[in-house]
Each structure stands twice: as structure tokens, then as C-alpha cells.
C-alpha positions, -999 to +999 in steps of 0.1 A: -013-445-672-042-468-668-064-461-643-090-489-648-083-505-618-116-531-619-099-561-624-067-555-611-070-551-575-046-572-558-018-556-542+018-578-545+021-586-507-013-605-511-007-622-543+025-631-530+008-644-502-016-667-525+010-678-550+037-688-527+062-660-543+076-635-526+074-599-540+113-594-546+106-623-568+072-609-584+097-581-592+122-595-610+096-621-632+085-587-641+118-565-648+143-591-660+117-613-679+088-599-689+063-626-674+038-596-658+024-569-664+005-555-636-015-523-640-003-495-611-020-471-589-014-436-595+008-433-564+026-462-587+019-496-569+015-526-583-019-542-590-028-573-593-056-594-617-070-630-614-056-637-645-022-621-636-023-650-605-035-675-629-001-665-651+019-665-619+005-701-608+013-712-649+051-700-644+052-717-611+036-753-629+065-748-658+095-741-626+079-775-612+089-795-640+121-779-644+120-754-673+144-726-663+125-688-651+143-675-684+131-700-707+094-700-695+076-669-714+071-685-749+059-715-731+028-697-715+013-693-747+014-733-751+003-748-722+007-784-736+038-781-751+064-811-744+099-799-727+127-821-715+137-800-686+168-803-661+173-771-652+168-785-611+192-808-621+222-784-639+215-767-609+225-791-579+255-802-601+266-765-600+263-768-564+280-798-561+309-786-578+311-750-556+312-772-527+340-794-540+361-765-549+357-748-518+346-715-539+326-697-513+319-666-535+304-690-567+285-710-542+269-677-525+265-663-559+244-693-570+219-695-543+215-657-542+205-662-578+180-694-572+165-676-542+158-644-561+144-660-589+121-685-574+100-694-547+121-704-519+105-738-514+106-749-544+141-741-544+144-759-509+126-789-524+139-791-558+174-781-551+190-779-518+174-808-501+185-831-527+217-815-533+225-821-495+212-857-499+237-859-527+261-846-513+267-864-479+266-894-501+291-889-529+317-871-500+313-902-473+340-922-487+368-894-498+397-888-473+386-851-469+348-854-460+350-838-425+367-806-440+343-807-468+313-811-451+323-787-420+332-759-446+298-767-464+279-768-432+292-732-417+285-715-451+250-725-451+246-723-415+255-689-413+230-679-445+207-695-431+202-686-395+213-644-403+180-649-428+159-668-409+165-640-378+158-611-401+124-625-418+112-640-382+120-609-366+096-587-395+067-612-397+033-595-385+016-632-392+005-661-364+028-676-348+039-711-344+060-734-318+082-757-344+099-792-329+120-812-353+123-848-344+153-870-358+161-847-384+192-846-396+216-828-413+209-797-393+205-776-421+177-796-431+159-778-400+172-747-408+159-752-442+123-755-428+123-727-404+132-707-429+106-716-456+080-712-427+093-678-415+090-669-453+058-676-457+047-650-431+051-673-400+070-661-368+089-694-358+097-702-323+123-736-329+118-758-297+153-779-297+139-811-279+154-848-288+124-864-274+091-853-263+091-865-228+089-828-218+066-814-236+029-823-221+050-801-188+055-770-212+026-772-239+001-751-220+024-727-219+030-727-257-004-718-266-027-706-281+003-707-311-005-743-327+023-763-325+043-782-356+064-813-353+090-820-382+093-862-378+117-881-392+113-913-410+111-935-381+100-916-348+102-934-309+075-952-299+078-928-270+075-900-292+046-914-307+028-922-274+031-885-261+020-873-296-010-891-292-016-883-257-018-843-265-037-851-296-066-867-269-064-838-247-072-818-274-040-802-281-035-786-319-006-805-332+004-805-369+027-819-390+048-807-414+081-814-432+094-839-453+075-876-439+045-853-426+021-872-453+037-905-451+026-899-406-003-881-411-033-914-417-012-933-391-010-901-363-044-889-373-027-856-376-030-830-408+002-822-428+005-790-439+024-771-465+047-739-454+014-713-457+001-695-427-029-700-444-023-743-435-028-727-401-059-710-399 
């Protein structure tokens, strides 16, 4: 066994914790694909070097583009090589057609598979968020869209939430008040908690439609920083009170998918799902 132990001295939770992917997935680039090779203590943990997180941020650069986990260890050793990748793609067609059928099993299968393999937001980005995009457009004109979609909608609510109250309930890190504004579908929220909760944030969800209310209940929020998920096109309203708190020195951030396209406007940061975004 090697016990030189000077450059690798990482432990997984905290390279997980600076890479963005989880340990179950660490694991499995390791096992299934050979992408690591960390050195272990003797009591046999796993530890970590700068260059094994420079490898791990590589693999995560290739997923970006869309090269497949399994197709991504002969590309490490050329960095500029030139790929036509559709792998997010293949993907969200798979999806797609699950959903159609009604398979339940091949659907679950699927994103027990994309979940394990990668890191769950780039799967939310990449994927499911554009899948459910898709989606509500290609079923709005077909006779059966409400069955479709309310089948869809309770299989991924139900994922979702059981998930979501498992990781929130575990998480040792800060905590955070989350408020999502004209977000819609609804598992687009649940999709956010989630990804927050998953990177090591305990989530409270506040279910407000407007912020009238919350100047009366923000004191009693704190000191947990609060994050507001906009929509495209918030109330002026909305806005108003948003600005108000910000004067009073409230510590409002924003996060989702328009945070950037509020944040110059709002004079509010965006920040990626990381608790670090929140130190």
C-alpha cells in the first residue's frame, strides 16, 4: 500500500465539496471507469491530490460539452482534441420517449443512472430543465397532455421531494431561507431545492406568491441569508420590496435560472448552488 501521503491529502467529502461531485459519484468515476486513482490511508480511505482535482475538474469540462462519463478517459490525455458530442441530447430524447410511453420503471432507471454518474447540476441544467421545457411544448397540442403531464409531474414530484427530505434532513452546512417567484413548472423549484440541499445547504422553501409579507417575517429569518429564485419578469411590487430590504441592509441573494440576467439591475449577487456562494 502506499503510504506516501504528501500530496494526497484531500479526503472525498472535501473534494467533493470543491468540485461540485458528490462522493457516490467520485466512487463510481473510480470503480466503473477508471478516471482516479486516489492513494488510501491505511484504515483504507480515500485521499485526494491537487492533480487528482485538476483531473476531476478535466472530466467535468469534457461532461460540459457533452462527451458521455464512459467515453471521457482517452480524452484526458488530449486536452485539445475536437469531439462532436450529443450525449445531453441522446439523453433528453430518452426521456422524452419514457414519458410518452408512460414506462415508469425505464424513466426511473434513466435518471438513477444520470444522477449517479454526474454531478447533479449539471444534470439539472443539461438535461432535465430542458427536457421539461421540451416537453410541455411538444405535449401542449396532443389530446392527452393533462394525463401525460399529470403522470409525468407525480413521478418526478415524488423523486424529488422523498430526496430532497432525506439530503436536507443530513446536511451539517449553513442554512438558507429559499423563495421562488413566478417559477413555473413546479418541479423546476423542486429542481433547485434539491441541487442546493446537495450541495451541503439545509433549505428552508418559503411558498410566498408575492413578497408583500416578507419585510413582517424577515427578521425572524435570520441570520440564515435569504435566496430568491425570480422569474423572467418579476412585479414591480416584488421588485420594490426587494429593494427596500436590500436598503435596510438585509442579505438577499439571487440564484436560479434569470439570477444573472437580475443581478446588475437588482444590485444583488447571483450565486451558484455552493455553500461556499454563501460565505
Amino acid at each position: 500500500m502506499n503510504t506516501d501521503y504528501t500530496l494526497a491529502k484531500y479526503p472525498i467529502r472535501e473534494v467533493s465539496a470543491r468540485t461540485g461531485v458528490n462522493s457516490v459519484t467520485l466512487r463510481a468515476w473510480q470503480r466503473r471507469f477508471g478516471l482516479l486513482n486516489p492513494q488510501r490511508t491505511a484504515k483504507g480511505h480515500r485521499l485526494y491530490s491537487e492533480q487528482d482535482i485538476d483531473t476531476i475538474e478535466t472530466i467535468v469540462g469534457w461532461l460540459e460539452k457533452g462527451v458521455a462519463i464512459s467515453q471521457v478517459k482517452p480524452l484526458l490525455d488530449t486536452p485539445n482534441a475536437d469531439v462532436d458530442a450529443d450525449h445531453w441530447q441522446q439523453q433528453i430524447d430518452g426521456l422524452m420517449a419514457q414519458a410518452l410511453n408512460l414506462n415508469g420503471e425505464g424513466l426511473q432507471q434513466q435518471l438513477d443512472h444520470l444522477t449517479a454518474m454526474y454531478p447533479f447540476s449539471l444534470v439539472s441544467n443539461r438535461v432535465l430543465q430542458p427536457w421539461l421545457s421540451q416537453w410541455h411544448k411538444q405535449i401542449q397540442a396532443r389530446a392527452d397532455a393533462e394525463g401525460l403531464d399529470s403522470w409525468l409531474l407525480t413521478q418526478l414530484s415524488l423523486r424529488l421531494s422523498t430526496r430532497f427530505t432525506l439530503t436536507n434532513q443530513n446536511n451539517p452546512g449553513p442554512a438558507v431561507a429559499l423563495i421562488h417567484l413566478g417559477i413555473t413548472p413546479a418541479i423546476s423549484r423542486q429542481l433547485l431545492d434539491l441541487e442546493w440541499t446537495l450541495a451541503g445547504v439545509r433549505v428552508q422553501p418559503l411558498p410566498l406568491t408575492t413578497l408583500t409579507s416578507l419585510p413582517l417575517i424577515l427578521d425572524r429569518l435570520l441570520p440564515r441569508p435569504l435566496l430568491l429564485n425570480l422569474g423572467a419578469k418579476p412585479a414591480a411590487s416584488d421588485l420594490n420590496v426587494i429593494r427596500q430590504l436590500t436598503q435596510a441592509g438585509h442579505s438577499l441573494l439571487l440564484t436560479g435560472e434569470f439570477a444573472q440576467m437580475h443581478s446588475q439591475k437588482l444590485e444583488l449577487a447571483a450565486v451558484p448552488c455552493h455553500k461556499e456562494a454563501l460565505q
